[in-house]
Gaussian input, Z-matrix of N, CA and C with variables (Angstrom, degrees):
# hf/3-21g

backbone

0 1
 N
 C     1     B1
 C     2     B2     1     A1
 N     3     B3     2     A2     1     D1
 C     4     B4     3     A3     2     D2
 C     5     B5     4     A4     3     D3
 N     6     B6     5     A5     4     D4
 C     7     B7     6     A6     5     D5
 C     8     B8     7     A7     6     D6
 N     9     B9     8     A8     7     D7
 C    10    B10     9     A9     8     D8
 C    11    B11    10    A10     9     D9
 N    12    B12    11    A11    10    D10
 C    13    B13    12    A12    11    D11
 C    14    B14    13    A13    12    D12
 N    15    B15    14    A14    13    D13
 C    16    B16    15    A15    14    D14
 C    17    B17    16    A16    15    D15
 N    18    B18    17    A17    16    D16
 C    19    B19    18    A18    17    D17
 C    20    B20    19    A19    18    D18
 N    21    B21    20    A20    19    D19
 C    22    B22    21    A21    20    D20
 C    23    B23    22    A22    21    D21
 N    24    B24    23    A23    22    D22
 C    25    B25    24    A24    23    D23
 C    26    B26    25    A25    24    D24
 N    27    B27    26    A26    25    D25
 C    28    B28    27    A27    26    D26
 C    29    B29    28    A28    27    D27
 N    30    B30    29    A29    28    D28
 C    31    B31    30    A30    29    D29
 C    32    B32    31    A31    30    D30
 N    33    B33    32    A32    31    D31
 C    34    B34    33    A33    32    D32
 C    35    B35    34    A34    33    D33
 N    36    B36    35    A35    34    D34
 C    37    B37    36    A36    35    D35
 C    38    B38    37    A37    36    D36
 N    39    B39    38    A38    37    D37
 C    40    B40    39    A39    38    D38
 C    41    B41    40    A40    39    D39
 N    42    B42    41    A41    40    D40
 C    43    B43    42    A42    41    D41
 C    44    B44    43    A43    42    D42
 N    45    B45    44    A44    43    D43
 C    46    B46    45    A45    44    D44
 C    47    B47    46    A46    45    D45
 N    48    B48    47    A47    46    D46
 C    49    B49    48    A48    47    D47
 C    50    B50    49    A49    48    D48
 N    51    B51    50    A50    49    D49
 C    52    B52    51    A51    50    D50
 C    53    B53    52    A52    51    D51
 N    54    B54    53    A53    52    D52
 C    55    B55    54    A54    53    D53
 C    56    B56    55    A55    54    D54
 N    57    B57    56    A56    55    D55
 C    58    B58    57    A57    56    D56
 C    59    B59    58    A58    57    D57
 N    60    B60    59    A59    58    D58
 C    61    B61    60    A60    59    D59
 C    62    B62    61    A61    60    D60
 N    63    B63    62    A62    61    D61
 C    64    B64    63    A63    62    D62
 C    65    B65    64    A64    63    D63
 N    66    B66    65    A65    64    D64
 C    67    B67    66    A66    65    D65
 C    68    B68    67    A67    66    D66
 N    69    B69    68    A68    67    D67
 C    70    B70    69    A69    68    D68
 C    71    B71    70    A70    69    D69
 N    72    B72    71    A71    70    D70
 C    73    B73    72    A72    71    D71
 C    74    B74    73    A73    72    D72
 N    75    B75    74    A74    73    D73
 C    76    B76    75    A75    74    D74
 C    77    B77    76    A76    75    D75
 N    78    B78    77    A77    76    D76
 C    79    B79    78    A78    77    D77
 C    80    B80    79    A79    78    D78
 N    81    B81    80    A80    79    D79
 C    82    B82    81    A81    80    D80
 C    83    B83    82    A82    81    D81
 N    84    B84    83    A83    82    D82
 C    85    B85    84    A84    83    D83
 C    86    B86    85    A85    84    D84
 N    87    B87    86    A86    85    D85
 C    88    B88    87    A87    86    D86
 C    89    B89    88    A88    87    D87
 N    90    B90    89    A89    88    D88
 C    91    B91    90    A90    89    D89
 C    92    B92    91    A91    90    D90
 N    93    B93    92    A92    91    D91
 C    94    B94    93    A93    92    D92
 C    95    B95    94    A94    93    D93
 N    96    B96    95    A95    94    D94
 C    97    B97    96    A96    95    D95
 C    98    B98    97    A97    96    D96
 N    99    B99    98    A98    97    D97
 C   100   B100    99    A99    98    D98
 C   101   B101   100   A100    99    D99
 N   102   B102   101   A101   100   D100
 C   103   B103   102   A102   101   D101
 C   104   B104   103   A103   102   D102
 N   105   B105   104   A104   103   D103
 C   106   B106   105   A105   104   D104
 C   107   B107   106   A106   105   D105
 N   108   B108   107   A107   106   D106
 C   109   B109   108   A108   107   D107
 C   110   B110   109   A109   108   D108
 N   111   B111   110   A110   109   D109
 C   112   B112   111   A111   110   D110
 C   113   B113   112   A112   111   D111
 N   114   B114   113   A113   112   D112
 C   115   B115   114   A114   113   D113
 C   116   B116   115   A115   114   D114
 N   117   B117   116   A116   115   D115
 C   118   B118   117   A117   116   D116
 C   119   B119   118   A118   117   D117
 N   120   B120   119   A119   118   D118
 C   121   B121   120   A120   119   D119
 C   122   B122   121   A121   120   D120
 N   123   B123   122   A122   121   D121
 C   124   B124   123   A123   122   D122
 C   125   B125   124   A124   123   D123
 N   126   B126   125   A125   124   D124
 C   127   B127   126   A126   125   D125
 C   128   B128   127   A127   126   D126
 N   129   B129   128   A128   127   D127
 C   130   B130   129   A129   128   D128
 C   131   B131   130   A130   129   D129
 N   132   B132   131   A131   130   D130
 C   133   B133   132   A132   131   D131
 C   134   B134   133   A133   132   D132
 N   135   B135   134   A134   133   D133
 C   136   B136   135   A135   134   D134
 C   137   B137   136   A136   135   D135
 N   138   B138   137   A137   136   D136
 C   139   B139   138   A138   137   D137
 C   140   B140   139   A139   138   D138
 N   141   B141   140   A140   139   D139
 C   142   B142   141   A141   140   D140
 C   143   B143   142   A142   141   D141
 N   144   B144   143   A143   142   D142
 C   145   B145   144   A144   143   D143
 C   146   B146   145   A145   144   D144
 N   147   B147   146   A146   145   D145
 C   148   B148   147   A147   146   D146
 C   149   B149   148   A148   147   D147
 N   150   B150   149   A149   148   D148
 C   151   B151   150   A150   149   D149
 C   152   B152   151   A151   150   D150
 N   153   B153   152   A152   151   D151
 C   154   B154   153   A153   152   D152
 C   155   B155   154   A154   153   D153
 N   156   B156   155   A155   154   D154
 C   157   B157   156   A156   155   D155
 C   158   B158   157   A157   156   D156
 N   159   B159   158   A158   157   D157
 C   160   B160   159   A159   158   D158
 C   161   B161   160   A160   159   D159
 N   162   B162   161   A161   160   D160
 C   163   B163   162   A162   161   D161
 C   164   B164   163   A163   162   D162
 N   165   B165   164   A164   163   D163
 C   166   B166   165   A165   164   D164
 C   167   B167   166   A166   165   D165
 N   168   B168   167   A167   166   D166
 C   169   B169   168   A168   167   D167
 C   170   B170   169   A169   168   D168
 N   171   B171   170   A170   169   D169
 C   172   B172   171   A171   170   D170
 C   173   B173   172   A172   171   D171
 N   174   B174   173   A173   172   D172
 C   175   B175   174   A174   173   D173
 C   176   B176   175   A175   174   D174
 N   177   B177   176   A176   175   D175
 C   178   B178   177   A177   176   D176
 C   179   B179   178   A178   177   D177
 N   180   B180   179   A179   178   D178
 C   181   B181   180   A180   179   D179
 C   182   B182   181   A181   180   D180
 N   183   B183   182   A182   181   D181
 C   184   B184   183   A183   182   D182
 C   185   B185   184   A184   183   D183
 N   186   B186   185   A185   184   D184
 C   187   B187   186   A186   185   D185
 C   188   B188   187   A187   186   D186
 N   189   B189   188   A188   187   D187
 C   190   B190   189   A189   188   D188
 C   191   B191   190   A190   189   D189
 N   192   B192   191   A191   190   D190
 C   193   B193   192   A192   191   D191
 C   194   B194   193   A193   192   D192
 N   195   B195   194   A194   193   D193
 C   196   B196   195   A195   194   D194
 C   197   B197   196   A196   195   D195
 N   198   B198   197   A197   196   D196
 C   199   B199   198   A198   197   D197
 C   200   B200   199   A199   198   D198
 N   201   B201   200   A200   199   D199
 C   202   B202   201   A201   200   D200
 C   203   B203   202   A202   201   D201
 N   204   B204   203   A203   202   D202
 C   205   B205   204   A204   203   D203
 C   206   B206   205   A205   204   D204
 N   207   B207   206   A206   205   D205
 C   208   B208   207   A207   206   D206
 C   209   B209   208   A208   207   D207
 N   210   B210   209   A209   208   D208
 C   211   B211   210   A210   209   D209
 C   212   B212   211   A211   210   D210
 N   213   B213   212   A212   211   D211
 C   214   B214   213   A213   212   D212
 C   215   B215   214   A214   213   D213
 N   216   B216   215   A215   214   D214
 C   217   B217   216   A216   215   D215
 C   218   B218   217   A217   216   D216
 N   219   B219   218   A218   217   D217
 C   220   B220   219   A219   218   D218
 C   221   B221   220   A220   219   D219
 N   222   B222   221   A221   220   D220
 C   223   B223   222   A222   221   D221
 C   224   B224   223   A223   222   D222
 N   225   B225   224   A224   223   D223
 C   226   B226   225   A225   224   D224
 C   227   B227   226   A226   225   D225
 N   228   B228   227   A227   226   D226
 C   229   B229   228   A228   227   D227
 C   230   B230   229   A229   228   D228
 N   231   B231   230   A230   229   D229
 C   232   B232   231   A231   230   D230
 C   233   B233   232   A232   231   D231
 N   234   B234   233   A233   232   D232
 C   235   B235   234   A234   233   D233
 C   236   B236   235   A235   234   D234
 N   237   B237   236   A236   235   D235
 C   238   B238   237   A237   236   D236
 C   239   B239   238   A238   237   D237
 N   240   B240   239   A239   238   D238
 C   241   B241   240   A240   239   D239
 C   242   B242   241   A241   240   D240
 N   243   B243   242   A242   241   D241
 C   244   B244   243   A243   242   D242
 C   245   B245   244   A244   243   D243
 N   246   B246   245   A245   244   D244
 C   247   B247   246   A246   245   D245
 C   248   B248   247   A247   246   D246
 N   249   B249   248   A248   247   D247
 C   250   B250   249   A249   248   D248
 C   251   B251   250   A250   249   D249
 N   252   B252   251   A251   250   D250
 C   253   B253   252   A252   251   D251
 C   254   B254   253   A253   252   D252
 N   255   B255   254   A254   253   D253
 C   256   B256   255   A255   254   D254
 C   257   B257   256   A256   255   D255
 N   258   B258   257   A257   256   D256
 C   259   B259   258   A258   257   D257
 C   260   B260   259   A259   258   D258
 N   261   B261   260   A260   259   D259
 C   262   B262   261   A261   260   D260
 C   263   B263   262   A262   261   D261
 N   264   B264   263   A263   262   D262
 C   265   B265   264   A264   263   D263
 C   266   B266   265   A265   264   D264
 N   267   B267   266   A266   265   D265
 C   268   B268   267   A267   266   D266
 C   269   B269   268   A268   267   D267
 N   270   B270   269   A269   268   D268
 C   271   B271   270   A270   269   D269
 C   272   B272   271   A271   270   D270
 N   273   B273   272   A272   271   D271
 C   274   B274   273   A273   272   D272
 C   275   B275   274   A274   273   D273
 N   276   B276   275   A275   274   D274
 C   277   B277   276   A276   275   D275
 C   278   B278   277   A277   276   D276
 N   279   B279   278   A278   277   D277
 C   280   B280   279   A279   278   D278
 C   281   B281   280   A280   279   D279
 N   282   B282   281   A281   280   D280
 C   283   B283   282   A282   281   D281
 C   284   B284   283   A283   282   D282
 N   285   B285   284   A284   283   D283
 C   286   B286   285   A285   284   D284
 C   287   B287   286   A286   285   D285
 N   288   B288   287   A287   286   D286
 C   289   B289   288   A288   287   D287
 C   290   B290   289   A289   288   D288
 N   291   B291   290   A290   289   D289
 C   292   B292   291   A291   290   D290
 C   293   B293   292   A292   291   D291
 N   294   B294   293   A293   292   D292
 C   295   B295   294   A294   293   D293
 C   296   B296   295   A295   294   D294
 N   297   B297   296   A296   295   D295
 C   298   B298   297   A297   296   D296
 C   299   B299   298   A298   297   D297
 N   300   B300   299   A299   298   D298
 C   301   B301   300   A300   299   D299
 C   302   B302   301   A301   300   D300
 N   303   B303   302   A302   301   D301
 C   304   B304   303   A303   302   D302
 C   305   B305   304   A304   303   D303
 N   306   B306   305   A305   304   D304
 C   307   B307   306   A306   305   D305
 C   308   B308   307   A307   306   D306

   B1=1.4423
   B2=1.5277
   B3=1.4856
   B4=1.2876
   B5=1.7163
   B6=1.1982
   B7=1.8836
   B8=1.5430
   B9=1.4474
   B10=1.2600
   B11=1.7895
   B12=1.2958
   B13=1.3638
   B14=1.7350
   B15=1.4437
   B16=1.4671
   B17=1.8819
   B18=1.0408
   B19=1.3888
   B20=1.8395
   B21=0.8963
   B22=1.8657
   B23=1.5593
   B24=1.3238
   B25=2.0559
   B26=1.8653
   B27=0.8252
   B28=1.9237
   B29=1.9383
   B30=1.4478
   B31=1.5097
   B32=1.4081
   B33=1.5225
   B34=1.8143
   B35=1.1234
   B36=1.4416
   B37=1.5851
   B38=1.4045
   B39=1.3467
   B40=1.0772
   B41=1.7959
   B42=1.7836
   B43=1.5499
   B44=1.5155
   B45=1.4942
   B46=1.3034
   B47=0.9401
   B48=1.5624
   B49=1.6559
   B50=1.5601
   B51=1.4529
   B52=1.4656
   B53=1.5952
   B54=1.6363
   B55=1.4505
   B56=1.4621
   B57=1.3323
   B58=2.0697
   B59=1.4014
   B60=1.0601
   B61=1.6165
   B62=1.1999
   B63=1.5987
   B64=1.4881
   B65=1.4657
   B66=1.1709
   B67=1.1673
   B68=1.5697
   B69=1.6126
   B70=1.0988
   B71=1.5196
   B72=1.8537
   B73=1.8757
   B74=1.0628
   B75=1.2752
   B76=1.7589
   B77=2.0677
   B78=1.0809
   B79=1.6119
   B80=1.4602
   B81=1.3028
   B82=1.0654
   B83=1.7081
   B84=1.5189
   B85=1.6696
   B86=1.3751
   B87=1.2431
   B88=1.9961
   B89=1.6149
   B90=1.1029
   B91=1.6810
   B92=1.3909
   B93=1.6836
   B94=1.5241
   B95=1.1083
   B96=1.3201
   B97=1.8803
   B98=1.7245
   B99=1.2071
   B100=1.2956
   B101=1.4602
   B102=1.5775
   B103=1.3260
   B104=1.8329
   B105=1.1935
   B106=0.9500
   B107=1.6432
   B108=1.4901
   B109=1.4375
   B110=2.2007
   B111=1.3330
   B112=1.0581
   B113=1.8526
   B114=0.8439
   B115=1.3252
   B116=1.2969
   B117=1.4526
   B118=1.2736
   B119=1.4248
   B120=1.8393
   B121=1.3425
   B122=1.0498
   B123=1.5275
   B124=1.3856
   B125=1.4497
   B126=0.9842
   B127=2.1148
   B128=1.9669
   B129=1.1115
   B130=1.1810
   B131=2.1162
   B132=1.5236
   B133=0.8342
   B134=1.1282
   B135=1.5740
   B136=1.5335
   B137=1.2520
   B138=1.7834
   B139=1.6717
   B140=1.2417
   B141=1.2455
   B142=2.1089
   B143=1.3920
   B144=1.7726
   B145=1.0963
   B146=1.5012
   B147=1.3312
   B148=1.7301
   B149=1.8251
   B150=1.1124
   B151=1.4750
   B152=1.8525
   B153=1.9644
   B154=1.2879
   B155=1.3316
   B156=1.4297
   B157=1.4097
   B158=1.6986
   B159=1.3909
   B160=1.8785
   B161=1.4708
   B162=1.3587
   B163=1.7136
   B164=2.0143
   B165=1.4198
   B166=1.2956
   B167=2.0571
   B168=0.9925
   B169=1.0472
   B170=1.4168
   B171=0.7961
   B172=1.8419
   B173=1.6993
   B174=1.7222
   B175=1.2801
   B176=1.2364
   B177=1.2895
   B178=1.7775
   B179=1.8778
   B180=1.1387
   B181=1.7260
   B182=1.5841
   B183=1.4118
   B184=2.0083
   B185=1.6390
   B186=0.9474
   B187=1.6011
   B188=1.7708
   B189=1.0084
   B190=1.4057
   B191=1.8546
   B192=1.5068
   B193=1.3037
   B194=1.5375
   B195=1.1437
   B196=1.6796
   B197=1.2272
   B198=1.3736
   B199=1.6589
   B200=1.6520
   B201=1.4086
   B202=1.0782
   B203=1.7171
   B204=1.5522
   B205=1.4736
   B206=1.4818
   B207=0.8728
   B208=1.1670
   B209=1.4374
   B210=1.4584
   B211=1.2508
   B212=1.9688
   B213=1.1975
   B214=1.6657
   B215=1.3881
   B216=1.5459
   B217=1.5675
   B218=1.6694
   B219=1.3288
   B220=1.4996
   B221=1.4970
   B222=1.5207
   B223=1.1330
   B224=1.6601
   B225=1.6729
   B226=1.5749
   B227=1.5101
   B228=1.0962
   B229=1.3630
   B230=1.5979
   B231=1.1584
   B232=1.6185
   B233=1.6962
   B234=1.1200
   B235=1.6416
   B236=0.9874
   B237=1.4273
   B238=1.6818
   B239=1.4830
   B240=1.7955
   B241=1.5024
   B242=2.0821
   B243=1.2908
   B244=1.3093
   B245=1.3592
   B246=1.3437
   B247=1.2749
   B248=1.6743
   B249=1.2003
   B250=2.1490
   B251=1.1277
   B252=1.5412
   B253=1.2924
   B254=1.4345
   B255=1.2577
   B256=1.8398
   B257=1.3554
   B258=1.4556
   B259=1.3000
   B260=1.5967
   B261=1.7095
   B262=1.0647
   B263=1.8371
   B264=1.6323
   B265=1.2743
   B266=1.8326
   B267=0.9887
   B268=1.4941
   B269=1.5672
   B270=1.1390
   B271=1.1691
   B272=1.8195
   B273=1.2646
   B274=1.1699
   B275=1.3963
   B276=1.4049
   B277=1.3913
   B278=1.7920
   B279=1.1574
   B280=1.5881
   B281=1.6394
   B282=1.5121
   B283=0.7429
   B284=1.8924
   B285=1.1555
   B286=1.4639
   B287=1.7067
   B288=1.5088
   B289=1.6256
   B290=2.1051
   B291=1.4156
   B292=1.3772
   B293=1.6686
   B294=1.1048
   B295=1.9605
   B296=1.5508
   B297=1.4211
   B298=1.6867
   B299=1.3564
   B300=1.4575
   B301=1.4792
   B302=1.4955
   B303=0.8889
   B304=1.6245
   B305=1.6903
   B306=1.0549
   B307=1.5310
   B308=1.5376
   A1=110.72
   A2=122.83
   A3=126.07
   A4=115.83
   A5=114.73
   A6=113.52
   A7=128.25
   A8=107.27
   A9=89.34
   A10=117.33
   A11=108.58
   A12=93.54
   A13=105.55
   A14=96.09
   A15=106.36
   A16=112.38
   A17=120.38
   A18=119.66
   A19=119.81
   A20=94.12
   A21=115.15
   A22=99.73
   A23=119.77
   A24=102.05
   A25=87.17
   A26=135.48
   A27=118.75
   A28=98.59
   A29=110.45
   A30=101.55
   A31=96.80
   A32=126.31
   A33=121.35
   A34=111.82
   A35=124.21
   A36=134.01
   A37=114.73
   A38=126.78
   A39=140.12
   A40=116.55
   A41=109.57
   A42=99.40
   A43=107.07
   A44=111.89
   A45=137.85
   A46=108.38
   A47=128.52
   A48=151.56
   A49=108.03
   A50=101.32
   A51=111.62
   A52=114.37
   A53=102.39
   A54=100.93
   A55=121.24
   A56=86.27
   A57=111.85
   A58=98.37
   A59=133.52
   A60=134.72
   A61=130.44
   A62=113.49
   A63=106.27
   A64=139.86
   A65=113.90
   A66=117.81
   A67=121.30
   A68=124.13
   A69=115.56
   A70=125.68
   A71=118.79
   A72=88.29
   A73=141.49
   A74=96.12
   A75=108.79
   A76=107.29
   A77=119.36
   A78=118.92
   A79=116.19
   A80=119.00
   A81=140.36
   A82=97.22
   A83=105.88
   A84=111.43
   A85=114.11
   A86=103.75
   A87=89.92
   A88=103.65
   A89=96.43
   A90=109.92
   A91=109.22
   A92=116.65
   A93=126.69
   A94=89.28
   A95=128.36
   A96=119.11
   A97=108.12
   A98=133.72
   A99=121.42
   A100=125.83
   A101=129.06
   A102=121.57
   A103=86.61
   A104=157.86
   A105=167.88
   A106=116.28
   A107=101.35
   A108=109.71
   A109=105.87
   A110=105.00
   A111=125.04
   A112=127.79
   A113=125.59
   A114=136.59
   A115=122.81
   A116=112.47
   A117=135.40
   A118=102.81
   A119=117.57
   A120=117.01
   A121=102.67
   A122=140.98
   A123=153.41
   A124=98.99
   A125=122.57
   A126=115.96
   A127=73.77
   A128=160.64
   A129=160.20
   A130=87.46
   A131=118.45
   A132=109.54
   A133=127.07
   A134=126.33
   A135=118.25
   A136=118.68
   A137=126.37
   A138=123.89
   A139=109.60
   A140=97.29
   A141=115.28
   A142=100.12
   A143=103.39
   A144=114.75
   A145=124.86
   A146=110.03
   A147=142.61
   A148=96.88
   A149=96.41
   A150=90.26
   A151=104.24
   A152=110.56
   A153=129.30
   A154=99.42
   A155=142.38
   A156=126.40
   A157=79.90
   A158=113.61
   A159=104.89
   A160=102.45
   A161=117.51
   A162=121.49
   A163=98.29
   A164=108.89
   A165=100.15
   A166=101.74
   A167=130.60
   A168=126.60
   A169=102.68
   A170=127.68
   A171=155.69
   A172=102.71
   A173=91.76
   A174=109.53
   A175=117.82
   A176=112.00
   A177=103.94
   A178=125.19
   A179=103.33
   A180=101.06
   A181=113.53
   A182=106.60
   A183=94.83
   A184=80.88
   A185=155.15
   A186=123.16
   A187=95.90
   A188=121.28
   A189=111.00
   A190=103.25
   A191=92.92
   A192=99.61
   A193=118.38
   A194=131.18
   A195=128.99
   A196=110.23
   A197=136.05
   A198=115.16
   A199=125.20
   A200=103.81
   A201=102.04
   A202=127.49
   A203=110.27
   A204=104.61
   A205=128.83
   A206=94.38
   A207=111.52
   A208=138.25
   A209=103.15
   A210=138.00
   A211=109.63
   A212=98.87
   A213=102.98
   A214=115.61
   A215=101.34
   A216=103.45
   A217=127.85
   A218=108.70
   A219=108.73
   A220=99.68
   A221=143.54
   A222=150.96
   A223=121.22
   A224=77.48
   A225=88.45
   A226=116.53
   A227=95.20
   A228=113.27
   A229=113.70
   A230=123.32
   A231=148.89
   A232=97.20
   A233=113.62
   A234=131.79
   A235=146.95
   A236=114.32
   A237=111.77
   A238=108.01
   A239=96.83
   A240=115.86
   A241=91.94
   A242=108.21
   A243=112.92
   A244=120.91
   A245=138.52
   A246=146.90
   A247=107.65
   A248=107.00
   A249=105.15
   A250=83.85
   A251=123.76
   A252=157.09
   A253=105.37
   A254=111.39
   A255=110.47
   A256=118.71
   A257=137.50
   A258=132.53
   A259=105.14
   A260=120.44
   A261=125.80
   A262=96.56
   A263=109.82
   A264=115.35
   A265=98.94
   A266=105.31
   A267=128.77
   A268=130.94
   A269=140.61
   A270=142.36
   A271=87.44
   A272=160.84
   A273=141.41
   A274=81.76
   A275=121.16
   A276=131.70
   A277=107.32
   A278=106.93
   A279=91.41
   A280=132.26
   A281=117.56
   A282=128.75
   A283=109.33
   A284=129.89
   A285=120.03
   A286=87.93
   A287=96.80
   A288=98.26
   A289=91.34
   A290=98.71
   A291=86.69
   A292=116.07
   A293=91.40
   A294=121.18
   A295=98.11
   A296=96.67
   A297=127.01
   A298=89.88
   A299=156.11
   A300=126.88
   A301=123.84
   A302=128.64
   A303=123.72
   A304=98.27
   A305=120.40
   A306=114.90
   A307=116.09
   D1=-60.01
   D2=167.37
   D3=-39.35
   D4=-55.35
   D5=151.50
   D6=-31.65
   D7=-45.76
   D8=173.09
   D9=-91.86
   D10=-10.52
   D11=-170.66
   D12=-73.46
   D13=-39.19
   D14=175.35
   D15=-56.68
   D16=-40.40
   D17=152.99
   D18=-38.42
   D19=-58.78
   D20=-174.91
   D21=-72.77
   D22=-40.45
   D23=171.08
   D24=-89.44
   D25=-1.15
   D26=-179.60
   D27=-92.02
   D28=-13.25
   D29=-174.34
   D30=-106.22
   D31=-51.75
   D32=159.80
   D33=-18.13
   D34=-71.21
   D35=-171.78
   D36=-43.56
   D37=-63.75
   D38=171.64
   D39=-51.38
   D40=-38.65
   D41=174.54
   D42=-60.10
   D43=-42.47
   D44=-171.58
   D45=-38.38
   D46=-70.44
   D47=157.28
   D48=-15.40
   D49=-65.96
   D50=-175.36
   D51=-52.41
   D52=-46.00
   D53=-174.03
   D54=-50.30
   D55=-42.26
   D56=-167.58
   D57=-67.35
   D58=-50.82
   D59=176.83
   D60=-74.15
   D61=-44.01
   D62=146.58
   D63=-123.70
   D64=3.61
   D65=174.35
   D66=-73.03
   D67=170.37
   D68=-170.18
   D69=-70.43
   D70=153.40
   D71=-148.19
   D72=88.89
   D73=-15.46
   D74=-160.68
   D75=-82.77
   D76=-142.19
   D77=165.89
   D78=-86.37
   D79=-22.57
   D80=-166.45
   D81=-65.77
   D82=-80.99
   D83=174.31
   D84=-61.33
   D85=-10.52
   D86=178.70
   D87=-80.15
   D88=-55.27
   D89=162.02
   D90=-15.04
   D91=-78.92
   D92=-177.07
   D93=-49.79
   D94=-76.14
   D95=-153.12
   D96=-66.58
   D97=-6.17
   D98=148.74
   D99=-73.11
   D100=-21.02
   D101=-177.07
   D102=-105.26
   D103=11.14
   D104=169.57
   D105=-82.55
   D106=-45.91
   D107=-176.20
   D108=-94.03
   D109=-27.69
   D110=140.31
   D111=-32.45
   D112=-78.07
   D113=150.31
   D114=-20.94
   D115=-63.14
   D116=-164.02
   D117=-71.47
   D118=-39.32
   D119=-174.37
   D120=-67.98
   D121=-41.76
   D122=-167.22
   D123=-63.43
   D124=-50.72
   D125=-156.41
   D126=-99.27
   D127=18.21
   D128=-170.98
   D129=-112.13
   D130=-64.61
   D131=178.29
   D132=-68.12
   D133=-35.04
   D134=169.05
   D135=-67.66
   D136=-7.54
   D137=163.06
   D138=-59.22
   D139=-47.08
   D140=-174.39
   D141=-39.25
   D142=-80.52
   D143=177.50
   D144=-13.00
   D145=-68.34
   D146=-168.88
   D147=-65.19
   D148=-40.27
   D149=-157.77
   D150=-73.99
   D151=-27.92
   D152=-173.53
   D153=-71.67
   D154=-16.62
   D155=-150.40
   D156=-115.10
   D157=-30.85
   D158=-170.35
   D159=-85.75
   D160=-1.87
   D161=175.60
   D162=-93.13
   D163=-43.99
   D164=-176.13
   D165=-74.61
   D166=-1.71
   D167=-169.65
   D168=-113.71
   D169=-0.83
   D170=161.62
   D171=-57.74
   D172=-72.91
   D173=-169.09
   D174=-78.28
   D175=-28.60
   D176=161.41
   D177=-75.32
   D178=-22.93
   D179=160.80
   D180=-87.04
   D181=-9.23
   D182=169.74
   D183=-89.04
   D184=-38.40
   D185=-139.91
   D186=-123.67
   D187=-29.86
   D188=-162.05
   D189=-113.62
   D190=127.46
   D191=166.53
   D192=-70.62
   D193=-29.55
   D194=171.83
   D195=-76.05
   D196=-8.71
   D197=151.62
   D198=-79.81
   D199=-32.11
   D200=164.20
   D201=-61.50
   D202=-35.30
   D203=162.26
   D204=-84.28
   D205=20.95
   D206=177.14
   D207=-91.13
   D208=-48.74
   D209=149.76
   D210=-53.09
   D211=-64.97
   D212=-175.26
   D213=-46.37
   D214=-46.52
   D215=169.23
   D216=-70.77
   D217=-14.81
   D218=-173.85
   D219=-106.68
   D220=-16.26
   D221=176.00
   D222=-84.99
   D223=-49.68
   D224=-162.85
   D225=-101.54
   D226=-29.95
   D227=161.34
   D228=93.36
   D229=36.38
   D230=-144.68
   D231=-104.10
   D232=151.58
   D233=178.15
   D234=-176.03
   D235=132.41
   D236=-147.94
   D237=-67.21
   D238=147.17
   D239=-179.28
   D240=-41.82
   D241=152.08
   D242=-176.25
   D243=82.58
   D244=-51.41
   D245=-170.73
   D246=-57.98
   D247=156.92
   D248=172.78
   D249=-112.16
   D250=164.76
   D251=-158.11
   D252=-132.12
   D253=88.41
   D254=178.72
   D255=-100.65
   D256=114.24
   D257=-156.05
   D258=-125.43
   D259=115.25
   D260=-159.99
   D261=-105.64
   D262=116.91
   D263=-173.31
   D264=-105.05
   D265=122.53
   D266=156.43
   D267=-43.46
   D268=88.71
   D269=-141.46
   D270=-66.00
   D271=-153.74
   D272=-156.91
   D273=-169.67
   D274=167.62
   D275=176.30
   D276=-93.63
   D277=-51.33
   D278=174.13
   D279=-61.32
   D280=-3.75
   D281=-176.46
   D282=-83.19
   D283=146.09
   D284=-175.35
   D285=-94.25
   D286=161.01
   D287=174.38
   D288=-92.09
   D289=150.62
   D290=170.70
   D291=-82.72
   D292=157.46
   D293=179.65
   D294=-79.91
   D295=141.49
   D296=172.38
   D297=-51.95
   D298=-49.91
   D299=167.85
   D300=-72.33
   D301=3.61
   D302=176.56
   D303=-82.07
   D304=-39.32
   D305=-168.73
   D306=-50.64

């Protein structure tokens, strides 16, 4: 009798085992939902991040007149009465450079 019961907790154990390792719940999905919640904290902190620089950039166009010109000039391309306008063009890659006979 003691044989079989010990049989019957030696076959429990083992379903048991199985469940915990693969069944649902098991280490397997805790696993996923630890590199899952993982993840989430990460792109959670670079929102933060993102979201702190468009709040400080908030507050420097409500309060400061030099972000706002700032912007106008680098966007818009705007310039004070008096100032020259010097515009540095980039020779381009598709373009060939010309050859000592084209000149």
């Amino acid at each position: 009798m003691l044989r079989y019961a010990a049989l019957i907790l030696l076959i429990l154990l083992i379903g048991l085992q199985l469940k915990l390792w693969t069944g649902a719940g098991g280490v397997r999905d805790v696993d996923s939902l630890r590199q899952t919640v993982a993840q989430t904290k990460r792109e959670n902190e670079e929102l933060k991040a993102r979201n702190e620089a468009l709040a400080a950039e908030v507050r420097d166009l409500k309060e400061g007149r030099a972000a706002i010109e700032e912007r106008a000039r680098s966007e818009l391309g705007l310039i004070k009465p008096g100032e020259t306008f010097y515009q540095i063009v980039e020779p381009s890659a598709a373009a060939p450079a010309p050859t000592p006979q084209q000149k």
